[in-house]
N, C-alpha and C positions, 0 to 999 in steps of 0.2 A: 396382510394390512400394510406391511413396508413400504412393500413392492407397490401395490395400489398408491402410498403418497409420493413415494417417489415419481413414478407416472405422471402424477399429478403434477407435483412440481414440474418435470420437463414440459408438459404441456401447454402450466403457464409462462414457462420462459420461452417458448415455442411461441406464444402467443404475444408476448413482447415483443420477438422478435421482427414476426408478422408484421404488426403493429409499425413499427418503426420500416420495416421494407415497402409495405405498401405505400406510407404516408409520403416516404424520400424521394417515390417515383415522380409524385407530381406534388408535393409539397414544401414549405419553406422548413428551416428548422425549428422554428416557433408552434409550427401546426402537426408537426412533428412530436415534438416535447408534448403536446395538449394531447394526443393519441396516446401514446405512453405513458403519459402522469396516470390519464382515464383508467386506464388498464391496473397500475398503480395503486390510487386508490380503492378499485374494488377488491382487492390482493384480501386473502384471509391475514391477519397480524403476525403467523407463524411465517409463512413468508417473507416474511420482514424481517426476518430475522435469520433465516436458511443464509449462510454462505453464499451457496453457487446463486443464489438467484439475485442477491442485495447486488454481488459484483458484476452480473450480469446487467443488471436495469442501469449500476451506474457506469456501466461500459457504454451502455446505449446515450444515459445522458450526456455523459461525455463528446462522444462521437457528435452529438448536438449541440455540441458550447457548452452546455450547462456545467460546467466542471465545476460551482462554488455545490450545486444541488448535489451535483454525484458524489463531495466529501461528506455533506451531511447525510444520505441516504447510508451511507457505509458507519459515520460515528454516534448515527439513530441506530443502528442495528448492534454494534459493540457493546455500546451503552447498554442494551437491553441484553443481549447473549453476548457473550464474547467469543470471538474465534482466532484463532491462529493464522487461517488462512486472511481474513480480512484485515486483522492490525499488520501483517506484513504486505497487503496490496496497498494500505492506506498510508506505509512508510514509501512504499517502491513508485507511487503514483504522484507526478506533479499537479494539482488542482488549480496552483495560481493564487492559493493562498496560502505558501508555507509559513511566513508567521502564527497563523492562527492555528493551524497544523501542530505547529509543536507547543504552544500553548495545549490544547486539546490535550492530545500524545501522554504528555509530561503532568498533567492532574488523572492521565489514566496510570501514572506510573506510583502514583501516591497509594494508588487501591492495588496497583500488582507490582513492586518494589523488585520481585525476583524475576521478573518475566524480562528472557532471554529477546525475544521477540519483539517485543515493545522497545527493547532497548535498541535493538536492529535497526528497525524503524524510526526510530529517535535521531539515531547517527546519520540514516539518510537521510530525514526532516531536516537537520541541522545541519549538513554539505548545501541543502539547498538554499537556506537561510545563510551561507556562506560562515557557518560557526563553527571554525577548522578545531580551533580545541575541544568545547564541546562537543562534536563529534566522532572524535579523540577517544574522549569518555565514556559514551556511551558503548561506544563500539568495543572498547576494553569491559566495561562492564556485561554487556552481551557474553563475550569470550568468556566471562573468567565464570559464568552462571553456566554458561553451556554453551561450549565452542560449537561454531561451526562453519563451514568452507566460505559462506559468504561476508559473516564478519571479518574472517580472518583476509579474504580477499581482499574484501574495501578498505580496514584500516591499513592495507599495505598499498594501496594505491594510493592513500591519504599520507601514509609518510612517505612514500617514494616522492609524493609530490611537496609538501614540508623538507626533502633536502635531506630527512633522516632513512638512510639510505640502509643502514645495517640492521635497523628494525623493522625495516618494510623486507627485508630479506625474509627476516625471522618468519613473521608473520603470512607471508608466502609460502614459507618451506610447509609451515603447520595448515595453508589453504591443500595443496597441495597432497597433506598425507591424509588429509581428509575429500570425501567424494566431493566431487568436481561440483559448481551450482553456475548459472548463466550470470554474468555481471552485468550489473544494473549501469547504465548509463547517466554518473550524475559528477555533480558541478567540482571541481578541487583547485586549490590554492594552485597561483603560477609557483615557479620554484626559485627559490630566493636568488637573487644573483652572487654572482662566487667572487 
C-alpha cells in the first residue's frame, strides 16, 4: 500500500509536470498557470499537503511568475501538516513578498517556539527584509535549539559583513566542524567604513 501511494504521488507530480511542458511549448504563462491550477485542483487534499509535491507544484508556479501563489500553496500546506522540509524551502525561497513572509514565519513561531528550523528560516526572511539584527537573532536562536552548519554558516557571513570579524570566525570554525551544507545566496549589510 505505500509503495502503491507513492506511485501515485510521482504520477501526479509526473502529470504536473506534463502539464506545464506541454502547455510552455506553445503557450503563454497565463494558459500555463490555468493547466496546472486544473490539474491542482482536482489533486486528492492529502496531496496538498505531501512535501515533495506542494514544492514541486510551487516550483512550477514559480517558474510561471506566480511567486505570491507559489508562497501560499507552501503556507496552505504548513498550516495544515507541517514539515521540515517546506518551512526551510519557504525561508531559502525569495517570493517577492518577504515582508508578509515573516509576518507568516513569526505567528508560526508562536505555535513552535523551539523549532530550530523556523528560526533558520526566519533569519533568511529577515536578511531579505534587510533586518541585520533581527536576523542576528534568530540565527543565534536556531543555534543555541540545535546547531547546524547552515546557521552557523549564515550568521558568520552576517557578521563578517557587520565588521564583527572575531565572531564570524567563531561561528565558521563551528560551520565548519560540523557537515558541510550549500549556502544560500541572500542579501547582507555593506561593511561599515573603517
Amino acid at each position: 500500500p505505500d509503495e502503491l501511494e507513492q506511485l501515485k504521488l510521482r504520477i501526479f507530480m509526473e502529470q504536473l509536470y506534463g502539464a506545464y511542458n506541454t502547455a510552455s511549448e506553445t503557450s503563454s504563462d497565463e494558459e500555463i498557470l490555468d493547466e496546472v491550477r486544473k490539474l491542482w485542483k482536482k489533486a486528492p487534499s492529502k496531496y496538498k499537503e505531501e512535501a515533495k509535491v506542494v514544492k514541486h507544484y510551487a516550483g512550477l508556479l514559480q517558474k510561471c511568475g506566480s511567486h505570491l501563489d507559489a508562497a501560499k500553496v507552501i503556507e496552505n500546506a504548513l498550516d495544515s501538516n507541517w514539515s521540515t522540509e517546506l518551512v526551510l524551502e519557504y525561508g531559502a525561497t525569495d517570493f517577492g513578498a518577504n515582508q508578509q513572509q515573516l509576518l507568516v514565519a513569526e505567528a508560526w513561531l508562536k505555535e513552535r517556539p523551539a523549532n530550530s528550523e523556523l528560526m533558520l528560516s526566519l533569519g533568511r526572511i529577515c536578511l531579505r527584509n534587510q533586518l541585520w539584527g533581527k536576523a542576528r537573532e534568530y540565527y543565534s536562536a536556531s543555534i543555541k535549539v540545535a546547531p547546524s552548519a547552515a546557521a552557523h554558516e549564515e550568521l558568520s557571513m552576517l557578521l563578517r559583513n557587520l565588521g564583527e570579524i572575531a565572531q564570524a570566525e567563531a561561528h565558521f570554525k563551528s560551520f565548519t566542524d560540523l557537515t558541510g551544507s550549500k549556502l544560500l545566496h541572500l542579501p547582507m549589510p555593506d561593511l561599515p567604513e573603517s
